[in-house]
Backbone bond lengths (Angstrom), bond angles and torsions (degrees), N, CA, C in turn:
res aa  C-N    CA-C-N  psi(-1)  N-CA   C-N-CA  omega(-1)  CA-C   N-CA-C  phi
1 X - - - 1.465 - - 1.526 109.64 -
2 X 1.280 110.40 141.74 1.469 110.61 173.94 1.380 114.06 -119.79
3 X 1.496 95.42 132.76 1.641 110.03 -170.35 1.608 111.96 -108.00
4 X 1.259 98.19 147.13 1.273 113.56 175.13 2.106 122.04 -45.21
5 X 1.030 93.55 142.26 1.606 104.93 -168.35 1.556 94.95 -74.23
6 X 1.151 133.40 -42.83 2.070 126.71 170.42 1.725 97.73 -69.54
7 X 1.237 118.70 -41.96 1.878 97.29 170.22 1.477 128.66 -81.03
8 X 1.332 113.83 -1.48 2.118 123.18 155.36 1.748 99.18 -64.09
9 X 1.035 94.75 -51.28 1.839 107.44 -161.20 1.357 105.59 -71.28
10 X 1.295 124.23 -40.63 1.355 127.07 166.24 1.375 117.45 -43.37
11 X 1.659 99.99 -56.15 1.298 104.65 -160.56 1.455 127.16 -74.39
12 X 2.039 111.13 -29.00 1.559 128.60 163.45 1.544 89.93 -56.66
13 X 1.649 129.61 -56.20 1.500 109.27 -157.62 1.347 109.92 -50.72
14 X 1.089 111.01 -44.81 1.750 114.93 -150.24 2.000 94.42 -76.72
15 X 1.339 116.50 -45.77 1.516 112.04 170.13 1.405 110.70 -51.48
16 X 1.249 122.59 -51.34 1.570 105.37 175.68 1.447 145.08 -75.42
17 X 1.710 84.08 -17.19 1.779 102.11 150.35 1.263 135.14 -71.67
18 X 1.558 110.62 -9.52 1.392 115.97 175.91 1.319 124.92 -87.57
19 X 1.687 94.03 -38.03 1.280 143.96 179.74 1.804 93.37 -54.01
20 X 1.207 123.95 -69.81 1.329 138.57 -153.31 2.066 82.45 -80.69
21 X 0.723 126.77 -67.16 1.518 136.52 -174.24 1.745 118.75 -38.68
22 X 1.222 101.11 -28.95 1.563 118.39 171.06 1.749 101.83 -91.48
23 X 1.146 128.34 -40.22 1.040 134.29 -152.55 1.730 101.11 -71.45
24 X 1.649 110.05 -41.39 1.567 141.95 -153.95 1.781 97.98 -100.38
25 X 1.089 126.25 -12.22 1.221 110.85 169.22 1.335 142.29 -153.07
26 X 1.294 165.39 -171.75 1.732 143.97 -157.37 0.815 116.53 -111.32
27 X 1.668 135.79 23.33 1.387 132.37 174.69 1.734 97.98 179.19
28 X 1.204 119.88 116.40 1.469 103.07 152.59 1.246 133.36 -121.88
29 X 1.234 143.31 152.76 1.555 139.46 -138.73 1.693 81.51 -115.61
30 X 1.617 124.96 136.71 1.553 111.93 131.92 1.518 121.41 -77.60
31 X 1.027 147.81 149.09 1.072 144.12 166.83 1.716 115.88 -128.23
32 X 1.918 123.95 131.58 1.078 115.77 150.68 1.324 128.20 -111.52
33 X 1.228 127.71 133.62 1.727 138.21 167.30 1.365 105.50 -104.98
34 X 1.167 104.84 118.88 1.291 132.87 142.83 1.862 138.73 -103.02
35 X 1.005 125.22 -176.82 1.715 107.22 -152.48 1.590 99.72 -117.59
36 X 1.126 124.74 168.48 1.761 120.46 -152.62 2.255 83.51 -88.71
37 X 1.752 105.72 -38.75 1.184 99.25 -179.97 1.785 115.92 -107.22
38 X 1.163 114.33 -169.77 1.049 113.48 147.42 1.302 160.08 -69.10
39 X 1.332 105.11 55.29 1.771 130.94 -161.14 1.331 92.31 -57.65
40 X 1.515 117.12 130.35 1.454 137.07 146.80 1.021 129.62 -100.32
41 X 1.372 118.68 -39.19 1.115 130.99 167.36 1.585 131.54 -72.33
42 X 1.718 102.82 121.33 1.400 117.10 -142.39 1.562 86.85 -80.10
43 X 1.257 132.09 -38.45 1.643 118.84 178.41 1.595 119.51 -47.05
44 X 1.548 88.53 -53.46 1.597 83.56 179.82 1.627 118.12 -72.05
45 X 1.007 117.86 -25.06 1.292 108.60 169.92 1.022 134.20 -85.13
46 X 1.643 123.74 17.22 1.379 137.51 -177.97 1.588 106.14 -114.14
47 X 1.758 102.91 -26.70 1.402 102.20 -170.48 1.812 99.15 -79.90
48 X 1.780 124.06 -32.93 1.410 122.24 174.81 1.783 101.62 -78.65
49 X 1.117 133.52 7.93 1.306 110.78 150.34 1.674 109.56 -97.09
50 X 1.134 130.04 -20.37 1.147 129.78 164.39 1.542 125.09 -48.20
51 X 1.351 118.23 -22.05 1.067 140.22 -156.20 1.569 102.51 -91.32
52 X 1.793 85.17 -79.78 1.507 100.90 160.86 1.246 126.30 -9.87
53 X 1.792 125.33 -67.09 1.306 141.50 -147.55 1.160 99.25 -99.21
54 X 1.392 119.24 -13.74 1.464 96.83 166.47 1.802 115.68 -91.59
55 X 1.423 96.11 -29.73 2.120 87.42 179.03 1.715 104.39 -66.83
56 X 1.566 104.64 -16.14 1.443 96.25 166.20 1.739 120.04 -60.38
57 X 1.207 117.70 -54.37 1.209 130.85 -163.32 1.668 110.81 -79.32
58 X 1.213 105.74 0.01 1.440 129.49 -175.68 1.288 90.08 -87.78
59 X 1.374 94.10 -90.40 1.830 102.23 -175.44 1.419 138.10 -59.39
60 X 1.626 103.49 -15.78 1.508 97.13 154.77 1.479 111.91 -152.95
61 X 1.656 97.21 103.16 1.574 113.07 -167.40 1.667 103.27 -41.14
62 X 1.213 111.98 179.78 1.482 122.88 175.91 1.619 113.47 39.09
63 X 1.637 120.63 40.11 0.866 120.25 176.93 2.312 108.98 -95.71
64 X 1.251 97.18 140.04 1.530 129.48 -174.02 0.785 121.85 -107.62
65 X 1.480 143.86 130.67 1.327 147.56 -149.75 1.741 127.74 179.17
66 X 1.089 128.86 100.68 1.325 138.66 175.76 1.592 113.10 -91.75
67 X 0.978 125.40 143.13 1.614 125.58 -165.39 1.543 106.82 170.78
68 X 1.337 106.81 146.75 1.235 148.82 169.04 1.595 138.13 -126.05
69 X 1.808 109.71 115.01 1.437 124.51 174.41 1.221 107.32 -56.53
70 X 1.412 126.67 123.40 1.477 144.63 162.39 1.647 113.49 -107.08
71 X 1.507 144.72 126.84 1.528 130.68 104.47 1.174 132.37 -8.16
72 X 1.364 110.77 121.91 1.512 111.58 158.24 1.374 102.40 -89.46
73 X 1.543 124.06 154.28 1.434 114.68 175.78 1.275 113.22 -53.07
74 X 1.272 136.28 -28.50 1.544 122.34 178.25 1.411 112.01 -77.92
75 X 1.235 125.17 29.51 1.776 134.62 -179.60 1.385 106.89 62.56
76 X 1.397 126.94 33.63 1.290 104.13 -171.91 1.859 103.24 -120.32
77 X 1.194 121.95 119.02 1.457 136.70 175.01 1.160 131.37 -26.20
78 X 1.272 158.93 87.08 1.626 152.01 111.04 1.340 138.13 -65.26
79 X 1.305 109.65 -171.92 1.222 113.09 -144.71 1.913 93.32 -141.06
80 X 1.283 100.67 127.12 1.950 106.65 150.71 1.348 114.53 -118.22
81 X 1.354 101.41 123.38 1.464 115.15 172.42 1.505 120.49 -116.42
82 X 1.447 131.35 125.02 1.096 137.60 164.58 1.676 104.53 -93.10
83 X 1.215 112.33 129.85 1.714 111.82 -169.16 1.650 107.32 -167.16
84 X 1.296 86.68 123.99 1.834 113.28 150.63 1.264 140.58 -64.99
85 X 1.676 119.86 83.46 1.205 107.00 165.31 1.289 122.28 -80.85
86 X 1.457 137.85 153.75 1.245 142.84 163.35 1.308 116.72 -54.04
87 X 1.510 140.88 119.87 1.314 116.78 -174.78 1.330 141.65 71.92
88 X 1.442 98.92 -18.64 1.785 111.07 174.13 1.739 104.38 -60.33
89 X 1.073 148.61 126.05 1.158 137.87 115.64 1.336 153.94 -74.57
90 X 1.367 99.23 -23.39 1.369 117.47 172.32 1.646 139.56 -132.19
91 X 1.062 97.53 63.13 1.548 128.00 -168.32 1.784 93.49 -73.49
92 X 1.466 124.24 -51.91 1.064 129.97 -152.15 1.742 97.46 -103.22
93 X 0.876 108.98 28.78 1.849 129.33 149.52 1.309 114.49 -95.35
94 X 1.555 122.62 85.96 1.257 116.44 -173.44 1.425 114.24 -99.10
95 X 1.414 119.88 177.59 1.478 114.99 -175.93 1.669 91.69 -138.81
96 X 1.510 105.25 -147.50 1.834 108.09 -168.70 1.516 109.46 -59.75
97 X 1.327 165.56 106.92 1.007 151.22 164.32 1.932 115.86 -56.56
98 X 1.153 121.18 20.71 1.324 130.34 -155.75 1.828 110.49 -132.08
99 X 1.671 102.00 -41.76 1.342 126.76 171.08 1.615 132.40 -115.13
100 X 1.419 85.96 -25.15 1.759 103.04 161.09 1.999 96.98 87.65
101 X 1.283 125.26 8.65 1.360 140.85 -177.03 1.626 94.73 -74.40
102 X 1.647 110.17 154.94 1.106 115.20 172.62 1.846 133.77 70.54
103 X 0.862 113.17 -157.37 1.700 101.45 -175.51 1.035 121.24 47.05
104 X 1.816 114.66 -178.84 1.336 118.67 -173.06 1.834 109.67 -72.27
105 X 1.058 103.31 -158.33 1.828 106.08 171.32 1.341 103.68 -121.22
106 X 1.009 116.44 10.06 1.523 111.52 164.55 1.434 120.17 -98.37
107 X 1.276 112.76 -25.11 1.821 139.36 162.60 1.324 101.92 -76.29
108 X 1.131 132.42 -47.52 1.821 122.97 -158.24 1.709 69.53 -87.84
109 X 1.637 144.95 -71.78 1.614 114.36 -146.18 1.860 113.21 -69.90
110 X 1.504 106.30 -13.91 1.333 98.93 178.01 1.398 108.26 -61.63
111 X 1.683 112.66 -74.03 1.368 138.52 -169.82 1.914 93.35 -43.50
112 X 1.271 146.50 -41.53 1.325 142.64 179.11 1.668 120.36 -67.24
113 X 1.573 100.52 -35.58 1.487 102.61 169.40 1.476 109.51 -88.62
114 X 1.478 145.52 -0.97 1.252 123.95 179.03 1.729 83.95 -103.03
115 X 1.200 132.21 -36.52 1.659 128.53 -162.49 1.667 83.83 -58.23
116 X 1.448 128.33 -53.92 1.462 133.90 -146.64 2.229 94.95 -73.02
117 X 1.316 102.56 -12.26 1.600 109.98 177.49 1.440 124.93 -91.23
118 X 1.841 112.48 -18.11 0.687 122.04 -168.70 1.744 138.54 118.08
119 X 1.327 86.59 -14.96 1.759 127.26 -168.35 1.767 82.10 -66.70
120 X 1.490 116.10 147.86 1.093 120.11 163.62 1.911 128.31 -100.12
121 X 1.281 129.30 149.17 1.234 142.64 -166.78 1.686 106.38 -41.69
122 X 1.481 121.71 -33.20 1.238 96.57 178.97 1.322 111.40 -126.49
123 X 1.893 93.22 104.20 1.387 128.69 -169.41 1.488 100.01 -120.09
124 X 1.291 124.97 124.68 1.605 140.79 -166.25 1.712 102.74 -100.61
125 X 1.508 122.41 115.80 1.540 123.95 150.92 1.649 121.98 -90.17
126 X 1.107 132.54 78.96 1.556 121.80 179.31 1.274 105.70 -85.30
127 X 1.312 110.55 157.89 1.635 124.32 167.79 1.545 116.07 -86.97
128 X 0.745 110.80 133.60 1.723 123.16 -171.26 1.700 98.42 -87.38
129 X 1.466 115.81 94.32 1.389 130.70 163.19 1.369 109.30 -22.92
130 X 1.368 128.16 142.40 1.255 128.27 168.17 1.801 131.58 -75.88
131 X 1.237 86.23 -20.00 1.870 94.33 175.39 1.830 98.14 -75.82
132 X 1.478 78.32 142.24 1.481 112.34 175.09 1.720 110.74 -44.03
133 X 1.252 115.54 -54.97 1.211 116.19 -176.28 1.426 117.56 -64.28
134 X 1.310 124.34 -30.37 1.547 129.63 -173.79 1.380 88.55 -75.18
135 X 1.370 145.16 -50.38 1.382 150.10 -146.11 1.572 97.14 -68.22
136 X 1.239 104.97 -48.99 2.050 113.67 -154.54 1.945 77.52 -105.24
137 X 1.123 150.29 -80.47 1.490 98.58 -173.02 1.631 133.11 -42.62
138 X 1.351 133.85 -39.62 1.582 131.36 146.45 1.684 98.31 -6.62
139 X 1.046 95.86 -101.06 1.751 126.97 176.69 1.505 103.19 -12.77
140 X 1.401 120.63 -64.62 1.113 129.46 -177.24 1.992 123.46 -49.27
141 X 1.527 80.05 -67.64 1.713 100.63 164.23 1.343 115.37 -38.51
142 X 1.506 121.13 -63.78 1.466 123.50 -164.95 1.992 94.82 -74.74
143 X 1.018 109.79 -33.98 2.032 100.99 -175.94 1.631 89.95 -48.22
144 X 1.378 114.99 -74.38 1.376 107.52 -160.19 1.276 111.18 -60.64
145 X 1.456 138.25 38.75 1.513 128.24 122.27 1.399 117.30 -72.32
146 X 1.189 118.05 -8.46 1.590 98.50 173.70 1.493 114.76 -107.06
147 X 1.602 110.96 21.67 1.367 107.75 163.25 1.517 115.17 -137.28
148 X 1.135 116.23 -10.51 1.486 121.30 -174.61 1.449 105.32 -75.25
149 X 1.572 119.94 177.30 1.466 112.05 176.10 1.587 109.92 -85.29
150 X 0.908 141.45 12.30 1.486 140.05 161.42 1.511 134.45 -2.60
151 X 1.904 87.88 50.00 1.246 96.02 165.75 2.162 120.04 88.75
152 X 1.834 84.03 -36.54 1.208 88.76 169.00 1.661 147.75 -55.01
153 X 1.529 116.36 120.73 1.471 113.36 -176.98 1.362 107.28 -69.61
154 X 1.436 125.98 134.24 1.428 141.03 171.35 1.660 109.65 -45.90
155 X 1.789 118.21 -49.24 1.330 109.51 -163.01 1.610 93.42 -90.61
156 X 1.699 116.98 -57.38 1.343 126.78 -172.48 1.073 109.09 -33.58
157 X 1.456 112.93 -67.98 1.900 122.55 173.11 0.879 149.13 -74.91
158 X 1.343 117.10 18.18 1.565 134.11 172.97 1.238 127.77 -71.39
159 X 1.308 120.12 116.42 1.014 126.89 171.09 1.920 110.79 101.71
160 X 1.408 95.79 -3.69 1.851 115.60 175.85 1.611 99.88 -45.87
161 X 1.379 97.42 124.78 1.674 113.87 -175.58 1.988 83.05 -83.80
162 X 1.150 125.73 114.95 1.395 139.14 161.05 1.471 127.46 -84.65
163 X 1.153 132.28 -29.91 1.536 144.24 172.74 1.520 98.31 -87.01
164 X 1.275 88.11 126.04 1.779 109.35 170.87 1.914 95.00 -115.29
165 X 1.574 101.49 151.26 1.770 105.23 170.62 1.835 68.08 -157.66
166 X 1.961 77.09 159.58 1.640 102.72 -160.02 1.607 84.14 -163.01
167 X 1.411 100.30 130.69 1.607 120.64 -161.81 1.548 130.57 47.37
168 X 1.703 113.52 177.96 1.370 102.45 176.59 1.795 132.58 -60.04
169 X 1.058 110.58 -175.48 1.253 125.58 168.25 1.558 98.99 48.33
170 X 1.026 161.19 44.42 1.601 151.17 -161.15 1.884 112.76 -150.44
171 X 1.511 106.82 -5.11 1.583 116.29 172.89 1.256 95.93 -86.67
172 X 1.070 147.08 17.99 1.711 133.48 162.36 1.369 129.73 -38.43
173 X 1.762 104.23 121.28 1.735 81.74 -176.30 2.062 86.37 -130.65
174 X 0.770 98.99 167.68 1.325 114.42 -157.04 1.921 94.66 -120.11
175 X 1.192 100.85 98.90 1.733 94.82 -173.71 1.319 112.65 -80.99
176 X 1.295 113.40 4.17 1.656 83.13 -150.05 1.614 111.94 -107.17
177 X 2.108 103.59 32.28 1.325 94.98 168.05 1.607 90.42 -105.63
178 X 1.655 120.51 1.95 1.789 88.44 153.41 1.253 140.59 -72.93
179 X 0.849 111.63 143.64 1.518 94.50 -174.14 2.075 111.07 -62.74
180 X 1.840 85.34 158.85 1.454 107.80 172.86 1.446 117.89 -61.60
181 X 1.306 127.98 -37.62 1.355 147.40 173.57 1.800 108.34 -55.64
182 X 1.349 133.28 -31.52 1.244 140.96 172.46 1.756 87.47 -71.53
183 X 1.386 134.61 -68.02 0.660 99.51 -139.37 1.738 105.66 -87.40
184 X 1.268 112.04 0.93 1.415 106.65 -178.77 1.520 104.81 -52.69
185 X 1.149 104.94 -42.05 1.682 125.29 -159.08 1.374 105.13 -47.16
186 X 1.814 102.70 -56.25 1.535 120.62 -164.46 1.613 99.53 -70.28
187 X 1.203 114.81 -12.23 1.464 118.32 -158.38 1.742 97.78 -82.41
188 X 1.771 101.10 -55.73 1.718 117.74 164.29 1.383 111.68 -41.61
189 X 1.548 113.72 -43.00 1.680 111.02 -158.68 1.900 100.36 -71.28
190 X 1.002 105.13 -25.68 1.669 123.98 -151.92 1.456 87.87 -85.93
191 X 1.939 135.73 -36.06 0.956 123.23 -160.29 2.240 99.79 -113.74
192 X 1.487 97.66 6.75 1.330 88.38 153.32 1.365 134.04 -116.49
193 X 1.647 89.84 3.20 1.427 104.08 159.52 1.572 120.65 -46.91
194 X 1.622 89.34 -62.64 1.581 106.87 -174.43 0.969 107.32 -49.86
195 X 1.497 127.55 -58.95 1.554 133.83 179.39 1.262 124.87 -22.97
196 X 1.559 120.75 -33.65 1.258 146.55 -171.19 1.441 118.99 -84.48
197 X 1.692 95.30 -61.81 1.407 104.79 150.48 1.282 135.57 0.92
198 X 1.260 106.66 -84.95 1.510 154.47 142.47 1.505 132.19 -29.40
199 X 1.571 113.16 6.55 0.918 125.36 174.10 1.536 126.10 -103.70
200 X 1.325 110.84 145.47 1.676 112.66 -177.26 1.470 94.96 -76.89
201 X 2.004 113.77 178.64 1.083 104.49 -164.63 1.547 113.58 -104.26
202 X 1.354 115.16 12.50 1.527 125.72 145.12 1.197 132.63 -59.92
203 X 1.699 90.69 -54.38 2.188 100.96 178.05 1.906 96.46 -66.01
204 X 1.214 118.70 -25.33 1.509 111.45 -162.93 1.602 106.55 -78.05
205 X 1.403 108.55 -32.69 1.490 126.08 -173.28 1.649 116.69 -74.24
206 X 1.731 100.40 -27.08 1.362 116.13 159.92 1.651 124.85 -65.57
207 X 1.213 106.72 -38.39 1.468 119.09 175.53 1.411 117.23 -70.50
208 X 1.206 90.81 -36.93 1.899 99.33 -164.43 1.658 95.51 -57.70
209 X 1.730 108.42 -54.29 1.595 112.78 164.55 1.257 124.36 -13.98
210 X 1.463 101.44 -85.83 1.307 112.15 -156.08 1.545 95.04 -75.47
211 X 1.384 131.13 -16.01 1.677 98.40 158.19 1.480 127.02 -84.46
212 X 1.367 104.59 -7.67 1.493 86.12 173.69 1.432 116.85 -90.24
213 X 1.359 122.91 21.33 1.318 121.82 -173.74 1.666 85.31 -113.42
214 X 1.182 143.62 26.39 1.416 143.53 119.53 1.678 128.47 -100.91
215 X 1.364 105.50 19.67 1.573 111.95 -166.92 1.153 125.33 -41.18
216 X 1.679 100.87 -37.68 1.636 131.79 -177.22 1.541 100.35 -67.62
217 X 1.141 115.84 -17.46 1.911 102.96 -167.86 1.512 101.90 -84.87
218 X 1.600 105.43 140.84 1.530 112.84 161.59 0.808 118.52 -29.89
219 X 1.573 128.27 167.73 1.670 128.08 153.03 1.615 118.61 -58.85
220 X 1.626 87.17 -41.08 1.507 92.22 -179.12 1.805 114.60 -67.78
221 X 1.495 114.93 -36.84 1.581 104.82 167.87 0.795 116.87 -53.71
222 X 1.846 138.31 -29.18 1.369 140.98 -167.93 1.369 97.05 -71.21
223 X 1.312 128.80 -57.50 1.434 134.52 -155.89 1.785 99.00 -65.40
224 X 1.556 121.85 -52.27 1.478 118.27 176.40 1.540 96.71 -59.75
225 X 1.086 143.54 -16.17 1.589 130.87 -164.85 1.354 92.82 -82.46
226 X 1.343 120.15 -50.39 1.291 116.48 -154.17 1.272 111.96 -117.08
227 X 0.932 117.30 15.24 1.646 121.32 170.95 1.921 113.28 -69.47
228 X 1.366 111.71 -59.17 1.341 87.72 -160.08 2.116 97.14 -58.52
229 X 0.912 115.69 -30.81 1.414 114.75 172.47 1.650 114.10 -38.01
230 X 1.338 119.49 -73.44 1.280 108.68 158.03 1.040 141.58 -33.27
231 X 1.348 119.77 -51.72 1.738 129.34 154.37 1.024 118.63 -24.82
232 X 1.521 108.38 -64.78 1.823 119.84 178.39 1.582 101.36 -42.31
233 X 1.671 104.32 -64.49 1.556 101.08 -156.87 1.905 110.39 -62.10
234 X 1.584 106.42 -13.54 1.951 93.92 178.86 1.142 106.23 -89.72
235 X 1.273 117.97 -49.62 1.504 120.66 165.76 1.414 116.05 -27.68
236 X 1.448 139.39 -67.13 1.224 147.63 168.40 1.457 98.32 -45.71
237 X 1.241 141.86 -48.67 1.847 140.27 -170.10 1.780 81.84 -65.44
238 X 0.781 150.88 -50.99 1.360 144.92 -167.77 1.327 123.34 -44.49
239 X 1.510 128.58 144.31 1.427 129.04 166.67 1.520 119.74 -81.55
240 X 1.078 125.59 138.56 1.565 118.30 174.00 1.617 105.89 -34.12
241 X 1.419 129.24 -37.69 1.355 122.16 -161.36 1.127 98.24 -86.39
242 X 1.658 128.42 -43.50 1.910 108.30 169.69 1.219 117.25 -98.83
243 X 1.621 126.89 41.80 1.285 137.72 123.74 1.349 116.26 -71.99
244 X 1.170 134.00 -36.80 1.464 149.34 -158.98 1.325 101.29 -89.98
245 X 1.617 125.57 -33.54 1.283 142.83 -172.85 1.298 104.78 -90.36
246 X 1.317 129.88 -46.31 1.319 125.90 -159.03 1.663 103.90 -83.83
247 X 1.494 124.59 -30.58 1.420 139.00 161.37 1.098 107.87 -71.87
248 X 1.840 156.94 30.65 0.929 156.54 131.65 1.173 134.78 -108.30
249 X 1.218 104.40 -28.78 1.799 135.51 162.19 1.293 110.27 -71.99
250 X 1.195 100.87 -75.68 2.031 105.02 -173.08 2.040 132.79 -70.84
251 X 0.897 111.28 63.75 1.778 97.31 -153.74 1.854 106.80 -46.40
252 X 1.382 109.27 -19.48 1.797 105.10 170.48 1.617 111.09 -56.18
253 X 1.362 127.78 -49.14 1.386 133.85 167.16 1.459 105.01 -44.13
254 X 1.590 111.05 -65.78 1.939 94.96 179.40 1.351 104.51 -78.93
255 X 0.898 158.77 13.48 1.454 149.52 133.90 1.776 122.47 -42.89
256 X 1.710 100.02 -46.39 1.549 111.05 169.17 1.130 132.44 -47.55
257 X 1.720 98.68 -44.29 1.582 125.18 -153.55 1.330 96.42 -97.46
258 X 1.381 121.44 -49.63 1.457 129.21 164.29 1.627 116.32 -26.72
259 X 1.689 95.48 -94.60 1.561 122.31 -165.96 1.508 102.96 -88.45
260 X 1.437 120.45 -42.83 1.349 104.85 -163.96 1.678 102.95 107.06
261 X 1.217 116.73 -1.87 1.394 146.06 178.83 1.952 109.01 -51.58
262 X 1.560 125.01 91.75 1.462 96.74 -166.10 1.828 88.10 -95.76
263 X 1.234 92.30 162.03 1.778 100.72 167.23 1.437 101.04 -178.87
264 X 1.481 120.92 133.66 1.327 138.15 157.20 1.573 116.14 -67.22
265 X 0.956 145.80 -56.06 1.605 150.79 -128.49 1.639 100.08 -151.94
């Protein structure tokens, strides 16, 4: 199956935000919510997590959180959350899930403010093991919701913003399994921008021309038209040492220079 190029990117962000989120603090909780009914509807179920996250952030300042909206195959809405409370230790001391009796008080006030939202009774707190490996499979598991078929409708769900982040420091994205070659590109695009910029209103009147005598081309033909051009121009912004770097690091960069080979990812 081939997945969309914003659901690859989704899915490294949110692993390295989890990734980075376990790494940055002394306990992290997984958590799932699910809804007492069968919520389909993505408004309403965005406006009771809205709700949620704030009596969270109420009640325990400096709270952190990485998460992702999932389908159940019967269309009905939840939630995975990997999250930092300050001070929480015992979230994963549970008591009746039926009467709300027993457990810690950090479980009976969570489980009371999502029941009091609407959230339904069987809502899961686990503790996120401290070995490395339990952490980055977590991490792993929850990315591939943003590429697997998970339930999702093609027309209904298009375009569904899926990554939730909740407090500072926790949007971390870790670039450097994109490739170097993207960014040479963006680096070229950025410096023929300027070029343009920078133009009197003859040289500008010349340009305007000769692009509209491709008006008809996609965006995407534009971008193969003018890419190795861009290339040239970041490549050239470069120092011999992150030329030297970016051809040892990146094999998509010597792929370019090589074959002529383009690839992002």
């Amino acid at each position: 199956m081939q997945y969309k190029l914003n659901d690859i990117i989704r899915k490294h962000a949110l692993r390295a935000a989890i990734n980075h989120l376990q790494s940055t603090c002394e306990q992290c909780w997984w958590l799932t919510f699910t809804f007492s009914e069968n919520v389909t509807e993505r408004e309403y179920a965005e406006d009771r997590f809205r709700r949620l996250k704030r009596r969270l952030v109420r009640h325990w300042p400096g709270t952190r959180a990485v998460g992702v909206w999932a389908r159940q195959f019967r269309g009905a809405w939840h939630i995975h959350l990997v999250a930092e409370f300050p001070g929480v230790k015992d979230l994963d001391l549970e008591g009746d899930i039926y009467n709300g009796s027993g457990g810690s008080e950090s479980w009976r006030w969570l489980r009371s403010a999502a029941i009091d939202l609407k959230w339904g009774q069987q809502m899961k707190f686990r503790r996120v093991r401290e070995t490395l490996l339990d952490g980055t499979k977590l991490a792993n598991y929850l990315g591939n919701y943003c590429t697997d078929k998970n339930g999702l409708d093609p027309v209904k769900d298009k375009n569904v913003r899926r990554v939730i982040y909740i407090g500072q420091n926790v949007r971390i994205f870790d670039f450097r399994w994109k490739s170097t070659f993207k960014r040479i590109v963006a680096l070229g695009r950025a410096e023929h921008r300027g070029d343009m910029s920078g133009m009197n209103a003859a040289e500008e009147h010349i340009a305007i021309r000769s692009y509209k005598k491709g008006i008809c081309e996609t965006w995407g033909a534009r971008h193969r038209r003018l890419l190795p051009y861009w290339f040239a121009l970041g490549w050239n912004l470069l120092s011999q040492e992150e030329q030297e770097a970016a051809l040892s690091e990146d094999r998509f960069t010597r792929d370019y220079l090589d074959e002529g080979k383009i690839s992002y990812l």
